[in-house]
ZAMARGU-4260 file (C-alpha; in steps of 0.2 Angstrom, whole numbers, plus 5000, padded with zeros to 4 digits):
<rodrens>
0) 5000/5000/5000 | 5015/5015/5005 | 5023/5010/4990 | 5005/5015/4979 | 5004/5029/4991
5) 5022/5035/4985 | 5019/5032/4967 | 5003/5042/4967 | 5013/5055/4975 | 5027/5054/4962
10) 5015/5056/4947 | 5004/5070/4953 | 5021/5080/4955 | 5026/5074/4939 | 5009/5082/4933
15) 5011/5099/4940 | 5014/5112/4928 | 5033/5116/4928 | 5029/5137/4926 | 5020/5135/4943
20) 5032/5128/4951 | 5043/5143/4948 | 5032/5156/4952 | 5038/5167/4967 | 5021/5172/4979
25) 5019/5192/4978 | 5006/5202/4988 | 5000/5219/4985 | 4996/5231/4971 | 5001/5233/4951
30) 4997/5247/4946 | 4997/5250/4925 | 5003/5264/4918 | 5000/5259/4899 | 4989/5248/4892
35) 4997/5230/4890 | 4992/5214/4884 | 4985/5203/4900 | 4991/5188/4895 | 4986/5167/4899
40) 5001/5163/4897 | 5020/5171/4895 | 5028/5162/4882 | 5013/5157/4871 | 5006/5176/4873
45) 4989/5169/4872 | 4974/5181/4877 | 4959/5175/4879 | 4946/5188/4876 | 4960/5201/4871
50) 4963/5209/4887 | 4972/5224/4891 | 4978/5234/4908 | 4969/5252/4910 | 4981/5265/4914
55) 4981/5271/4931 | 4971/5257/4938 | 4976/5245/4948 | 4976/5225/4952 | 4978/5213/4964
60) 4996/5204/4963 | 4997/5184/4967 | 5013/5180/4959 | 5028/5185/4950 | 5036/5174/4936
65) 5053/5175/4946 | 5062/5184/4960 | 5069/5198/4947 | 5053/5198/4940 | 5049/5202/4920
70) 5030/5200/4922 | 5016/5197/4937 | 4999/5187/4938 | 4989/5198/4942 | 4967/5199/4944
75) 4958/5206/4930 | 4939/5209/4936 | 4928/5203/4924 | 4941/5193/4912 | 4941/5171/4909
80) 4952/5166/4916 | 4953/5180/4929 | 4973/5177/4932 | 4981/5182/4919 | 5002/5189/4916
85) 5007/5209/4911 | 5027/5215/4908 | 5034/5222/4922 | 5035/5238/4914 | 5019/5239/4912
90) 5018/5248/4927 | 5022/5248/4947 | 5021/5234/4958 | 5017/5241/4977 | 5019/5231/4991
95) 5004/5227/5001 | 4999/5245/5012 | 5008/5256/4997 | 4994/5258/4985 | 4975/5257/4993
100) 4963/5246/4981 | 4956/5260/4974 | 4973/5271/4969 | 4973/5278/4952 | 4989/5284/4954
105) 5005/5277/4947 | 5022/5283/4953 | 5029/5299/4943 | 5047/5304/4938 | 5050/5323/4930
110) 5057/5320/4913 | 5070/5328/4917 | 5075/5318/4934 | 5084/5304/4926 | 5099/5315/4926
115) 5095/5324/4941 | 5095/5311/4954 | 5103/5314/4968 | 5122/5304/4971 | 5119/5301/4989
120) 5103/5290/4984 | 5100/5273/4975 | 5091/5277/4958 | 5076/5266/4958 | 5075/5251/4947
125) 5063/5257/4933 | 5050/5243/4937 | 5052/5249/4956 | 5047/5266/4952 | 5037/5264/4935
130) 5049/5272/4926 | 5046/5266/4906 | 5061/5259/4895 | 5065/5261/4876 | 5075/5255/4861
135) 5081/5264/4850 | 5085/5258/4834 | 5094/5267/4822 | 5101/5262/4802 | 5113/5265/4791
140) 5101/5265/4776 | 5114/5262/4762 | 5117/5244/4773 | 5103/5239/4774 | 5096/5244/4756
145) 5109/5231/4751 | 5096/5216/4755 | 5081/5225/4752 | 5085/5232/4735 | 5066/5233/4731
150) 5060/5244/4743 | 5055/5261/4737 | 5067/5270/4746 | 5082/5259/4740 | 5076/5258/4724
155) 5076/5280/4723 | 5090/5281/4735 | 5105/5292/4730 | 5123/5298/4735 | 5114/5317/4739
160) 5100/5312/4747 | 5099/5314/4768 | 5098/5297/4771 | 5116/5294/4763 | 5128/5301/4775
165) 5114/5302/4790 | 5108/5290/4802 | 5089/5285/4797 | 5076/5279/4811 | 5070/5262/4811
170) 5059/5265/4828 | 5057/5269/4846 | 5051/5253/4853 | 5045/5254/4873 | 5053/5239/4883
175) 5052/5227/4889 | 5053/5215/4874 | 5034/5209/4870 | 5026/5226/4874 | 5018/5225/4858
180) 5000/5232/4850 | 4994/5240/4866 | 4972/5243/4861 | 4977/5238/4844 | 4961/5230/4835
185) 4962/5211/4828 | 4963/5218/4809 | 4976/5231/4810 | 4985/5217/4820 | 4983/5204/4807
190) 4989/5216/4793 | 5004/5220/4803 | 5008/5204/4807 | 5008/5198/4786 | 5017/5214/4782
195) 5003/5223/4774 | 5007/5237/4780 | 5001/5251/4767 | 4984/5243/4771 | 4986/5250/4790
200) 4974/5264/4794 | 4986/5282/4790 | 4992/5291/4803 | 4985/5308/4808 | 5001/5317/4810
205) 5004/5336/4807 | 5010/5343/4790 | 5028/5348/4798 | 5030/5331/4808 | 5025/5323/4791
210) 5040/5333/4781 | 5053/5328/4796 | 5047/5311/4797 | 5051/5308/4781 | 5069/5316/4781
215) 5075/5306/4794 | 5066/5288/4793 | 5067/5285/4773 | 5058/5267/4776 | 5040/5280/4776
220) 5040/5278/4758 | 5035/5259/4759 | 5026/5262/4776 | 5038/5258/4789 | 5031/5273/4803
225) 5014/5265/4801 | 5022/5249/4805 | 5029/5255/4821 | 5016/5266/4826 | 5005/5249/4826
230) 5018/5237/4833 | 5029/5249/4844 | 5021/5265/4846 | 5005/5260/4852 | 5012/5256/4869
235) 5020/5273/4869 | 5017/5282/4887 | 5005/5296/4878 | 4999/5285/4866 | 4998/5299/4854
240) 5006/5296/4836 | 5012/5314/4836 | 5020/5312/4853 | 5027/5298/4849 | 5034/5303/4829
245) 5040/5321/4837 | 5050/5314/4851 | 5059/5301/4841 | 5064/5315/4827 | 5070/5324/4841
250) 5082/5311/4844 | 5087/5308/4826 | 5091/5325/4827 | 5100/5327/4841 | 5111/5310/4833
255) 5113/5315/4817 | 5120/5334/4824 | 5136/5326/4832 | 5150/5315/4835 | 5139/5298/4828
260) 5136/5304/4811 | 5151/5313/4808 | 5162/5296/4809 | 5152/5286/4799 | 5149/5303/4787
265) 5169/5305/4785 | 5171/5286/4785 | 5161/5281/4771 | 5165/5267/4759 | 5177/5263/4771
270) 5179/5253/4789 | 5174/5259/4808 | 5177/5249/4823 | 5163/5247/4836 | 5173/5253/4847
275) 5175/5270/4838 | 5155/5272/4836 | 5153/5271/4857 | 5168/5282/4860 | 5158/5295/4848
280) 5142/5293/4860 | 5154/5297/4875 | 5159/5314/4864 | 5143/5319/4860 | 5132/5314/4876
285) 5146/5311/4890 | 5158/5299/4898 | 5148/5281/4897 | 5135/5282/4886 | 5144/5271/4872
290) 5141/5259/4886 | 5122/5260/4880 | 5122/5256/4861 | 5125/5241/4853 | 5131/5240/4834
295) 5123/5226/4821 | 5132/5223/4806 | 5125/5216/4792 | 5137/5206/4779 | 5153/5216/4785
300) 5144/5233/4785 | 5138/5244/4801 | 5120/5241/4798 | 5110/5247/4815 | 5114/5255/4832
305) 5101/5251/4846 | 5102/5264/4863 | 5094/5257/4878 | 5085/5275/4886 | 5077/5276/4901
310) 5063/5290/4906 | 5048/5300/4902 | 5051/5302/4882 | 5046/5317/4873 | 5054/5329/4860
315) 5060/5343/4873 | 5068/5330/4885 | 5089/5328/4885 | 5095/5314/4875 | 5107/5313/4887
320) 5098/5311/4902 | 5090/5295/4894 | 5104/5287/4887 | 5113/5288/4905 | 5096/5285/4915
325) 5097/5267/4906 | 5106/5252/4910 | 5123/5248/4898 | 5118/5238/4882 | 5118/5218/4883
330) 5136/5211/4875 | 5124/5200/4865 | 5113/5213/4857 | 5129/5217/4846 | 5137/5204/4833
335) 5153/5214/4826 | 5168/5222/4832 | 5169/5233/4814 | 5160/5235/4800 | 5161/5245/4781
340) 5151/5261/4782 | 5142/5258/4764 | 5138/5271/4748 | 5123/5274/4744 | 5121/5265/4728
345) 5122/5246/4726 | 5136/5235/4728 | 5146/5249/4733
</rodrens>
């Protein structure tokens, strides 16, 4: 009989779900500050009924995927199954007696207090203090119209057009990894997801964004900022496309006015080192922040910078501040040590 007893023991632990077993009991509050997917299940991003968080509200928190937790299962009212998993950057997780059930308040940083943070005092881990994350990605269009030759803007790219000898934006892409069509419907998903993207609903921006947009992300011509507004910029704090489009030209202009662009601009056609394109960074926007870009190359040519910011994104706040707010760039983010800083033109 104990040895049935043991057996029946063995295979019910066999049977548990292995995700449970590493889930780490939370108590207290998350309180959203976007709208994110609420999620079954973390890996499978499965939703049943298409939840989402509502900004500023708050839920009951049972677990958290891990101890340095990337998401939380919290309670959503009203959703099947009621449990369901949101990013950790989604908002703020509060500790029971921190947040009352009712709050509607998640914590605030000034835009502009990344970089004014006092030395004496630990800065708070963004998740901690719900401060949001971004990527920002950044081309070398002549690189990359080299495998994709049928675009429209490789196929009308030339040597004295902005996009030659400037850096061009691919997108500013709110973190953590996953944080993707935030209130986006099922359609515009689904074209999205095929790559239909000049069937997306257009963009409402104004006239003047419109014309800068353009200048400084060439891929508009085959529709890539209606892509990223659907994909990325939907998660965007204000969730406001001309928010969103306005603050990241603000960056590609404050790139494309220093150190960065002037090496790969005097280098091209021929090689830059990795190494050079962060000790640029540390010129143009202080001591350390080559530490937060990673460099892609792309069949031996410098084919995309990504810069890890941290803070309350808009065009009026320092680059700066958000590049030395964030935490250094991840060795595997980038795949080359150097790279050919390619002509416009083909095989060039």
């Amino acid at each position: 009989m104990p040895n049935r007893i043991y057996a029946a023991l063995a295979a019910l632990l066999i049977a548990l779900p292995l995700a449970a077993q590493a889930e780490v009991a939370v108590e207290g509050r998350f309180v959203a500050r976007l709208a994110c997917p609420a999620t079954q299940n973390i890996k499978a991003g499965t939703n049943p009924g298409n939840v989402m968080t509502q900004a500023g509200r708050s839920y009951p928190v049972h677990a958290a995927n891990r101890r340095d937790a990337t998401h939380y299962r919290i309670e959503v009212e009203g959703a099947e199954p009621r449990l369901r998993w949101v990013a950790a950057g989604c908002g703020a997780h509060l500790a029971t007696g921190a947040a009352s059930k009712d709050e509607a308040v998640v914590p605030r940083v000034s835009p502009l207090e990344p970089a004014g943070l006092s030395k004496s005092r630990p800065q708070p881990t963004w998740h901690e203090a719900g401060v949001p994350e971004y990527l920002l990605a950044i081309t070398w269009a002549p690189a990359f119209c080299e495998t994709h030759r049928s675009k429209p803007e490789c196929r009308s790219q030339s040597p004295g057009r902005y996009d030659a000898r400037h850096l061009s934006l691919h997108g500013l892409w709110p973190q953590p990894k996953g944080n993707f069509y935030c209130n986006v419907p099922a359609e515009q998903k689904s074209l999205d997801e095929s790559g239909r993207y000049g069937a997306l609903d257009p963009i409402p921006l104004k006239p003047e964004t419109r014309r800068q947009l353009e200048r400084v992300m060439p891929g508009t011509r085959s529709n890539l900022h209606r892509h990223e507004w659907v994909k990325h910029g939907s998660c965007f704090a204000d969730g406001d496309p001309e928010a969103y489009f306005q603050a990241s030209i603000a960056m590609m202009n404050a790139i494309n006015g220093s150190a960065v662009r002037d090496l790969l601009a005097a280098n091209v056609g021929g090689q830059v080192t990795a190494r050079s394109i962060r000790h640029a960074f540390d010129d143009a926007f202080g001591q350390g922040a080559g530490s937060r870009v990673a460099v892609t190359c792309d069949g031996g040519m410098i084919r995309e910078l990504r810069i890890e910011l941290r803070g309350r994104v808009d065009e009026h706040i320092s680059l700066a501040d958000l590049i030395h707010a964030a935490e250094p760039a991840s060795a595997a983010m980038s795949n080359c040590r150097s790279g050919r800083v390619d002509r416009a033109g083909f095989g060039r």
